[in-house]
Biopython code that builds the backbone (N, CA, C, O; Angstrom):
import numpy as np
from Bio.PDB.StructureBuilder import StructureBuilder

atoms = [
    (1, "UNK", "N", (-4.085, -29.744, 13.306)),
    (1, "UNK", "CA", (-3.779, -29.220, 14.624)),
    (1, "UNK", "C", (-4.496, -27.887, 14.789)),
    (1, "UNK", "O", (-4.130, -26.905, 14.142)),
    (2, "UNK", "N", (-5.484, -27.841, 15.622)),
    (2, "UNK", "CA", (-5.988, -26.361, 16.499)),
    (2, "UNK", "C", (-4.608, -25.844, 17.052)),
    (2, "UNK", "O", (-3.851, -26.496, 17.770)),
    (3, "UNK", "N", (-4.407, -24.549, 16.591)),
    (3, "UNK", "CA", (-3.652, -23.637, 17.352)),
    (3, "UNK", "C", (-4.159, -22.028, 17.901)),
    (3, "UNK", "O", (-4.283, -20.942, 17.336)),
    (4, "UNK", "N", (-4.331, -22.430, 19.041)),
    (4, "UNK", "CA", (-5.226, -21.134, 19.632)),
    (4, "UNK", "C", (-4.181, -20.564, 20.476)),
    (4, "UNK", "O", (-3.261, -21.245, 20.930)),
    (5, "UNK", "N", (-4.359, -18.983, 20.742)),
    (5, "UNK", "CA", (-3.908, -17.762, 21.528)),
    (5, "UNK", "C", (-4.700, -17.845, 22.728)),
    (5, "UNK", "O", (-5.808, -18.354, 22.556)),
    (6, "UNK", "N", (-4.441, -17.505, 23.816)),
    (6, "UNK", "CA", (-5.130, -17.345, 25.073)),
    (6, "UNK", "C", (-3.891, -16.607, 25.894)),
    (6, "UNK", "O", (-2.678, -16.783, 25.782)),
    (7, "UNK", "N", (-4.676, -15.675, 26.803)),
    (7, "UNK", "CA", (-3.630, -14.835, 28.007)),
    (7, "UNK", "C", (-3.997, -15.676, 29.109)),
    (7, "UNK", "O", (-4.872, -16.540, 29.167)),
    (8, "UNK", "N", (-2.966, -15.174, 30.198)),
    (8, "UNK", "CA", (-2.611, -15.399, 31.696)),
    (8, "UNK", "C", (-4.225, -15.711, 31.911)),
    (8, "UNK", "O", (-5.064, -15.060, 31.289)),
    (9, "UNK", "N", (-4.527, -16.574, 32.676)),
    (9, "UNK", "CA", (-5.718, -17.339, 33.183)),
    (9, "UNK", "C", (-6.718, -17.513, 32.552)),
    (9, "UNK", "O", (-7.681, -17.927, 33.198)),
    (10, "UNK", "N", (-6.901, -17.278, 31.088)),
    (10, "UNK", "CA", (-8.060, -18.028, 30.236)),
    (10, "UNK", "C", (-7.668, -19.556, 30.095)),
    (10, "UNK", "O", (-6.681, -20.233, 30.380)),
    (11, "UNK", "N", (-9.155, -19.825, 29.404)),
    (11, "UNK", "CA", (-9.128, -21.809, 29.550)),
    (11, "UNK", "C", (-9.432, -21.656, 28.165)),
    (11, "UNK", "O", (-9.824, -20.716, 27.474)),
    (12, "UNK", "N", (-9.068, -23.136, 27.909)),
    (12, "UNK", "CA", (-9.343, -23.956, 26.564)),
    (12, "UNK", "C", (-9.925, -25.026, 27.251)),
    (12, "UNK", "O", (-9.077, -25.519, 27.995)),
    (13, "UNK", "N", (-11.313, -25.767, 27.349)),
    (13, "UNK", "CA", (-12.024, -26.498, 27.722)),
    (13, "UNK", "C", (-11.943, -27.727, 26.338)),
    (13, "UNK", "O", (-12.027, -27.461, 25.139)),
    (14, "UNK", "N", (-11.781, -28.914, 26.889)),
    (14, "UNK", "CA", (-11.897, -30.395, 25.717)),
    (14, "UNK", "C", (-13.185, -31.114, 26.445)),
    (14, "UNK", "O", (-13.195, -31.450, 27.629)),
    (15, "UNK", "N", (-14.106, -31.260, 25.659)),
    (15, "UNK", "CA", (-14.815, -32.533, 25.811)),
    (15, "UNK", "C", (-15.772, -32.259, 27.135)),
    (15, "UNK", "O", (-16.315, -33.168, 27.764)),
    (16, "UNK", "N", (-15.909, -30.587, 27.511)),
    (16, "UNK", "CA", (-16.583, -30.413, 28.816)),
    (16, "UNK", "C", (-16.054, -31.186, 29.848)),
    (16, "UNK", "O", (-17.012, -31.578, 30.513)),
    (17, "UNK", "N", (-15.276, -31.496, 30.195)),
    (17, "UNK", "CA", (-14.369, -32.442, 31.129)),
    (17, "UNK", "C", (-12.884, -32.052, 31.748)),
    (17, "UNK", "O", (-12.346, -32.039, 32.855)),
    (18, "UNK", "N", (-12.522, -31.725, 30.309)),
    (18, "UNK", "CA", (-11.256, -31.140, 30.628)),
    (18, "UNK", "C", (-10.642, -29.885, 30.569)),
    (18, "UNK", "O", (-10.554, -29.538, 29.391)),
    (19, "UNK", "N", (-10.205, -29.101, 31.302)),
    (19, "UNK", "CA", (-9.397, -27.657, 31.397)),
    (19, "UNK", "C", (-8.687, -27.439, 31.505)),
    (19, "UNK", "O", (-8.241, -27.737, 32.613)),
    (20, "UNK", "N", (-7.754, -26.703, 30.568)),
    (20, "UNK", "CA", (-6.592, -25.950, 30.633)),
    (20, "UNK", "C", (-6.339, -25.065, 30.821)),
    (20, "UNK", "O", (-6.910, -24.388, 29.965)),
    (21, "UNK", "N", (-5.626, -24.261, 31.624)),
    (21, "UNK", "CA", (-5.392, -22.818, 31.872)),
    (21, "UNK", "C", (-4.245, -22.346, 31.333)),
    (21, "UNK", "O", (-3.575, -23.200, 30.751)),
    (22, "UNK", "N", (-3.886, -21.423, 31.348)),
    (22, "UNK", "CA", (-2.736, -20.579, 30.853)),
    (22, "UNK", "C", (-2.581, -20.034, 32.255)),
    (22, "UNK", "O", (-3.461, -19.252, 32.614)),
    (23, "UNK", "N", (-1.437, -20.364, 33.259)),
    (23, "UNK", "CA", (-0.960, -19.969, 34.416)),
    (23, "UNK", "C", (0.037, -19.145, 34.584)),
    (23, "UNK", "O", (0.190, -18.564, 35.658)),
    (24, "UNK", "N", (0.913, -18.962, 33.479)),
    (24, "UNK", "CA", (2.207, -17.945, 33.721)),
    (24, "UNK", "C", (2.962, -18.175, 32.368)),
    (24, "UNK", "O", (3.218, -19.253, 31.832)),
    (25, "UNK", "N", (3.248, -16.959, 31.959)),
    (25, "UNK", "CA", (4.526, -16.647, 30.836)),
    (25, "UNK", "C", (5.004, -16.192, 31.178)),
    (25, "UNK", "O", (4.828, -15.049, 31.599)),
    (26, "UNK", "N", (6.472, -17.255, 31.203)),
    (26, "UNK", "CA", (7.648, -15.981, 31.497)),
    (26, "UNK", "C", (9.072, -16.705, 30.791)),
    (26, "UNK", "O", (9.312, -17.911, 30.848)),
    (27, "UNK", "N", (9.749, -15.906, 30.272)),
    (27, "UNK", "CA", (10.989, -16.346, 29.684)),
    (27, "UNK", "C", (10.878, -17.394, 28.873)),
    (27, "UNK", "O", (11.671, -18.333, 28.941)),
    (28, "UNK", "N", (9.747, -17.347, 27.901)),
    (28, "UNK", "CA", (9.716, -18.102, 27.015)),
    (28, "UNK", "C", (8.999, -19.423, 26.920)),
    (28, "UNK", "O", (8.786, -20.178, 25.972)),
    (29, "UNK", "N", (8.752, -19.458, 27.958)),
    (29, "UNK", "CA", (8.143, -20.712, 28.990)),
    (29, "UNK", "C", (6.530, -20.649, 29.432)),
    (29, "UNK", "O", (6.255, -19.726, 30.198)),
    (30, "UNK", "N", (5.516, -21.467, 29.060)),
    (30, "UNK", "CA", (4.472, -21.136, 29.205)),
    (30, "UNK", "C", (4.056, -22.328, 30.177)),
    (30, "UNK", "O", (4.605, -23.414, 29.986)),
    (31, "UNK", "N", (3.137, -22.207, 31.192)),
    (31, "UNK", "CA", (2.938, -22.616, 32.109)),
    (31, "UNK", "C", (1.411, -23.051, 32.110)),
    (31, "UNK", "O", (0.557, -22.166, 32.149)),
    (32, "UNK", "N", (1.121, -24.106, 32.076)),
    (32, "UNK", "CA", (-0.008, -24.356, 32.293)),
    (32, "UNK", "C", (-1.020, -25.487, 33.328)),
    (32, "UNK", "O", (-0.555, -26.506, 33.837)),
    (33, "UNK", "N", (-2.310, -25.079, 33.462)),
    (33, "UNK", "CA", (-2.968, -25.946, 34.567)),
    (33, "UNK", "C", (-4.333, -26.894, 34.209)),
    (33, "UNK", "O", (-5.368, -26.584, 33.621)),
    (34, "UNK", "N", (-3.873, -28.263, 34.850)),
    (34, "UNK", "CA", (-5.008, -29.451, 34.176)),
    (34, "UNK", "C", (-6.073, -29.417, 35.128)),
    (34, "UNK", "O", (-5.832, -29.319, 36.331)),
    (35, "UNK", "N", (-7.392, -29.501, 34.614)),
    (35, "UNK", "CA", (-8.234, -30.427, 35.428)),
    (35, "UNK", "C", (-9.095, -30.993, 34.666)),
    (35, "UNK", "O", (-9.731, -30.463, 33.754)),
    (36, "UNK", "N", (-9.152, -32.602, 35.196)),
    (36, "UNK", "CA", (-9.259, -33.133, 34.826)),
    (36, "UNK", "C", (-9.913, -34.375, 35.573)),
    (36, "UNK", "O", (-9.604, -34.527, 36.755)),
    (37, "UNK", "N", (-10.836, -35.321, 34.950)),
    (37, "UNK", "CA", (-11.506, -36.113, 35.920)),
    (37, "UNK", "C", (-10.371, -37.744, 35.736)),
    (37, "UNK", "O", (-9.779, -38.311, 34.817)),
    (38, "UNK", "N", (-10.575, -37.950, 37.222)),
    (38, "UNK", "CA", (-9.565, -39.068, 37.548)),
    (38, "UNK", "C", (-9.419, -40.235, 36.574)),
    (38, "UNK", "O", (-8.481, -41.017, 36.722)),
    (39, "UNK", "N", (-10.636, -40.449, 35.211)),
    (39, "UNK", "CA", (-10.335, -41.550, 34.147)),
    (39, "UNK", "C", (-9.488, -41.147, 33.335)),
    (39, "UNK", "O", (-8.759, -42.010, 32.847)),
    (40, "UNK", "N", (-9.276, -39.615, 32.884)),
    (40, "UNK", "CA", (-8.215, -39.016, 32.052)),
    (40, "UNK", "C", (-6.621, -39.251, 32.925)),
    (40, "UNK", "O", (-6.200, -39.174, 34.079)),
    (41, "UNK", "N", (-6.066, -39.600, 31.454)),
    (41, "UNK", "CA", (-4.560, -39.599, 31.838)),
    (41, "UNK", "C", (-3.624, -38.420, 31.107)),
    (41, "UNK", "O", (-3.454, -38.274, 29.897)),
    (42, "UNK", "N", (-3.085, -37.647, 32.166)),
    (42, "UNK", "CA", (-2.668, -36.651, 31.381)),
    (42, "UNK", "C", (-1.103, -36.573, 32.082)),
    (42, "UNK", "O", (-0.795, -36.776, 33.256)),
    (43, "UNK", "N", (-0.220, -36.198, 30.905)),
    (43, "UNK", "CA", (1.650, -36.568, 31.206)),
    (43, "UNK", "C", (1.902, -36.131, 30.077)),
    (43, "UNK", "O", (1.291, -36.255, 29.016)),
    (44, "UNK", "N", (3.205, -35.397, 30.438)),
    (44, "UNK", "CA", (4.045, -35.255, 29.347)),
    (44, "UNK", "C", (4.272, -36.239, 28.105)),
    (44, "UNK", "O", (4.031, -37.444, 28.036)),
    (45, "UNK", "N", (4.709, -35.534, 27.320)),
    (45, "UNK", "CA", (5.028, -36.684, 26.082)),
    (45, "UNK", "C", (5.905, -37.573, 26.346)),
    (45, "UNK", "O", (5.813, -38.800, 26.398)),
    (46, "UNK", "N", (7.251, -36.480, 26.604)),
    (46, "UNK", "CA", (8.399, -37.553, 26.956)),
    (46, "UNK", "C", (8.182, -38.760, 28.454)),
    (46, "UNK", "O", (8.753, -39.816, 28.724)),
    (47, "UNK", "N", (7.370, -38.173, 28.983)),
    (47, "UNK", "CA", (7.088, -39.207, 30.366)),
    (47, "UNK", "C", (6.531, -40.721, 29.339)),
    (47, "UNK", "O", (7.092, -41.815, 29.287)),
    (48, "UNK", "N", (5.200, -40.249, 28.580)),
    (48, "UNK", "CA", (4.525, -40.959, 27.854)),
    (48, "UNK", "C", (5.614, -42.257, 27.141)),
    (48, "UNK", "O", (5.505, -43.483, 27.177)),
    (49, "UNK", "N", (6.757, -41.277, 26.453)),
    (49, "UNK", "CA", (7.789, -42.014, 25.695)),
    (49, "UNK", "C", (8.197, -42.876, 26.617)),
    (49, "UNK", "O", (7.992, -44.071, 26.404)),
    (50, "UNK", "N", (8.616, -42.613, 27.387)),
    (50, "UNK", "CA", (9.838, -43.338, 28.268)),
    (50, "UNK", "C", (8.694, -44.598, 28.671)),
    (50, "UNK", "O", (9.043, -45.752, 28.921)),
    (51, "UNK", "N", (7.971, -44.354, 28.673)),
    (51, "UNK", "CA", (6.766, -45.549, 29.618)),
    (51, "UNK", "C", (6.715, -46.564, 28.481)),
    (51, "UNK", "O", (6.957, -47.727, 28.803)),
    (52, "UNK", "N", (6.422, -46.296, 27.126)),
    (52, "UNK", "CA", (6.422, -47.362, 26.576)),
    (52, "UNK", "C", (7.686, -47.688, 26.037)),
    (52, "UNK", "O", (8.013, -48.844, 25.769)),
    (53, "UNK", "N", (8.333, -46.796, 25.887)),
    (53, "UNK", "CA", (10.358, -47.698, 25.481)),
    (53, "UNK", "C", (10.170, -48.779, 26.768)),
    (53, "UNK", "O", (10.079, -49.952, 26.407)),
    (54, "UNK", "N", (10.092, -48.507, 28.374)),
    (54, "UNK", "CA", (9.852, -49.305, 28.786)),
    (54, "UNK", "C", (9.471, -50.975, 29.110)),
    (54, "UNK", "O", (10.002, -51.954, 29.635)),
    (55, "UNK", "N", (8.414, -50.667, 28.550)),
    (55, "UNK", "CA", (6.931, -51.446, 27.975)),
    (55, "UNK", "C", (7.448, -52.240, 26.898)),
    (55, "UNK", "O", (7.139, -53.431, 26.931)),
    (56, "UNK", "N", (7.918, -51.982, 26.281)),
    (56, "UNK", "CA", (8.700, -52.590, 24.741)),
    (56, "UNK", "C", (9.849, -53.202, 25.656)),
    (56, "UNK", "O", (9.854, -54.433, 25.628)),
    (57, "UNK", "N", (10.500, -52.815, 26.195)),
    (57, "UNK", "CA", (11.717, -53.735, 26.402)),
    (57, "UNK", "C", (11.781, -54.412, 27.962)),
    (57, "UNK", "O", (12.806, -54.643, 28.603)),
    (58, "UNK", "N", (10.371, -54.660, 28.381)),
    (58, "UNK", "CA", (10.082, -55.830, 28.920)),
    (58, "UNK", "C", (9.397, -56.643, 28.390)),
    (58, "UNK", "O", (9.528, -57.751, 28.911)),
    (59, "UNK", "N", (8.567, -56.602, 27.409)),
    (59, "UNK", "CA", (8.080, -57.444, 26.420)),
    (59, "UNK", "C", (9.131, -57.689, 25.757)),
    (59, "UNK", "O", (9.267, -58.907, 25.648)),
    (60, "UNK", "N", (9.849, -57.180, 25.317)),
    (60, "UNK", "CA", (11.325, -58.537, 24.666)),
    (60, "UNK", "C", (12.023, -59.042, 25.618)),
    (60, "UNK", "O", (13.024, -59.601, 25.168)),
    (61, "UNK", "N", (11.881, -59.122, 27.432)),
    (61, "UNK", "CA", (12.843, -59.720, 27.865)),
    (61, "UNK", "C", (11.718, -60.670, 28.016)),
    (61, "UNK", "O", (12.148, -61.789, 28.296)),
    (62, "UNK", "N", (10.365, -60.616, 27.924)),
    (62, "UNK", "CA", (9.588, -61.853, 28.798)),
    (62, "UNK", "C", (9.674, -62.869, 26.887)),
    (62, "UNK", "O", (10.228, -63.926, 26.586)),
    (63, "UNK", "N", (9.207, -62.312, 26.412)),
    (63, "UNK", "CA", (9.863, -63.040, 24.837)),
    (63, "UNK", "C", (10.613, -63.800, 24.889)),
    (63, "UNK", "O", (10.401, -65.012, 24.835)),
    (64, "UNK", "N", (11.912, -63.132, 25.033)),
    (64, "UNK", "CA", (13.164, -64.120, 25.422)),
    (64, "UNK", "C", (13.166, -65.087, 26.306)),
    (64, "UNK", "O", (13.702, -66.171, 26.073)),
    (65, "UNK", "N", (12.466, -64.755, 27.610)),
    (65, "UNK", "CA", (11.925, -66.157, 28.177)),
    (65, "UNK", "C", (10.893, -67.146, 27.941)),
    (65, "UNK", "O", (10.935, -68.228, 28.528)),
    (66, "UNK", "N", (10.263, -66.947, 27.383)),
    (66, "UNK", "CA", (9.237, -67.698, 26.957)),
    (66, "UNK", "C", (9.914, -68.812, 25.740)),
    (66, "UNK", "O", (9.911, -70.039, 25.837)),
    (67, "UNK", "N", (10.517, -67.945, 24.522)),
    (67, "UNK", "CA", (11.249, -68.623, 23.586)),
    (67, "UNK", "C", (12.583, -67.864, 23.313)),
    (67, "UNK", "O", (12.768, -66.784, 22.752)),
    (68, "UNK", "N", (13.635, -68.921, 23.988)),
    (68, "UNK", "CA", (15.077, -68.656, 23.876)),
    (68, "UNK", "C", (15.345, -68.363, 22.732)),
    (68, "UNK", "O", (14.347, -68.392, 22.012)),
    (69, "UNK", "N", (16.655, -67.969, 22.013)),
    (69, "UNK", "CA", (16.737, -67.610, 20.982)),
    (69, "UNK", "C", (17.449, -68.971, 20.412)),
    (69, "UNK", "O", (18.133, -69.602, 21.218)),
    (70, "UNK", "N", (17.307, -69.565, 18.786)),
    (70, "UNK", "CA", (17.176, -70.138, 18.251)),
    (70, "UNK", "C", (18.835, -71.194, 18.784)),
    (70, "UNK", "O", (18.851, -72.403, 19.014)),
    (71, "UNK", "N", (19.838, -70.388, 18.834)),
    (71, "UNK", "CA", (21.079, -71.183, 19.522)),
    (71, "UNK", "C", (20.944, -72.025, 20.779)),
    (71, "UNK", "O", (21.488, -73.122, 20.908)),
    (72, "UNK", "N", (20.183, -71.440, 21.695)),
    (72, "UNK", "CA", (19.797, -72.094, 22.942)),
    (72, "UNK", "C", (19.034, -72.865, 22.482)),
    (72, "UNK", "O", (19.510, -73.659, 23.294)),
    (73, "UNK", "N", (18.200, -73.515, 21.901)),
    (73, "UNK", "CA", (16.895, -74.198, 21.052)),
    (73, "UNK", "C", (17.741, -75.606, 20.750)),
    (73, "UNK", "O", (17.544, -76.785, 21.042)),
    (74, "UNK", "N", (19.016, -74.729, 19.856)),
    (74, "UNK", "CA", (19.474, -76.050, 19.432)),
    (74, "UNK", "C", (20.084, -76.528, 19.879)),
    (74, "UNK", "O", (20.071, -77.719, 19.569)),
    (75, "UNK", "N", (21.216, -76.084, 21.041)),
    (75, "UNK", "CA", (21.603, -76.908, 22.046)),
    (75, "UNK", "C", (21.208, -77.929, 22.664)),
    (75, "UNK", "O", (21.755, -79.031, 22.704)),
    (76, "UNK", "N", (19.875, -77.460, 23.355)),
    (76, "UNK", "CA", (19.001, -78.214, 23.834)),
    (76, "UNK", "C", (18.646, -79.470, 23.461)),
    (76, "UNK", "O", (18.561, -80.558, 24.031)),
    (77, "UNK", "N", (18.431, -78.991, 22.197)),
    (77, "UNK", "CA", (17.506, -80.355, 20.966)),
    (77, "UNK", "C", (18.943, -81.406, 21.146)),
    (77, "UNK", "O", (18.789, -82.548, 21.579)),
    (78, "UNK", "N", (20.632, -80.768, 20.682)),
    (78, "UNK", "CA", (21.615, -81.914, 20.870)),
    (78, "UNK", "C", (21.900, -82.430, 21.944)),
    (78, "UNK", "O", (22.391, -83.557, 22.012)),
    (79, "UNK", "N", (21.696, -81.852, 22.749)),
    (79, "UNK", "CA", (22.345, -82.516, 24.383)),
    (79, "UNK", "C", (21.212, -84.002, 24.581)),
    (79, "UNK", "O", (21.535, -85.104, 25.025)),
    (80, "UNK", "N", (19.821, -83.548, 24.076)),
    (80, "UNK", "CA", (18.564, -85.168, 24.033)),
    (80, "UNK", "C", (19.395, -86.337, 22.960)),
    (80, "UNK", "O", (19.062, -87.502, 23.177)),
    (81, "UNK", "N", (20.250, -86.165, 22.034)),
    (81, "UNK", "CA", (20.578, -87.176, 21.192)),
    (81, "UNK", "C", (21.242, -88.098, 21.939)),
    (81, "UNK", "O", (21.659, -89.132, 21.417)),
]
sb = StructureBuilder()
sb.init_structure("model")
sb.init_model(0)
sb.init_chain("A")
sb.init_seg("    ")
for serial, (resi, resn, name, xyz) in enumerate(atoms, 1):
    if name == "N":
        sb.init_residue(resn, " ", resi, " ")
    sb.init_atom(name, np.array(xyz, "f"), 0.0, 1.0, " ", f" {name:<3s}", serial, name[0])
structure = sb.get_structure()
């Protein structure tokens, strides 16, 4: 991990593309500003999190539809006898 110092309106530049500013400290709280070109995706972590907990638990409900779980299976299979 790079850990760099910067004051109120200096940048940390990534990849010539992207910029960060340092916009305001106050109360502990540091404030900062993106730019960034419209192919970059930039979000919080926890936004990030929540999107794929998401993502994960619609892929186990389409799962579950696709292939019932093994009790429903065998029902099925007895009700054909």
């Amino acid at each position: 991990m790079l850990v760099l110092t910067r004051r109120i309106g200096e940048e940390i530049v990534i990849d010539d593309t992207i910029r960060i500013t340092v916009v305001a400290v106050q109360r502990g709280r540091v404030r900062l500003g993106f730019t960034a070109p419209p192919s970059a995706s930039v979000v919080r972590r926890e936004v990030l999190e929540r999107r794929a907990a998401e993502a994960a638990g619609t892929a186990n409900r389409l799962q579950e539809f696709i292939e019932p779980p093994a009790s429903h299976a065998h029902t099925s299979a007895t009700a054909k006898e």
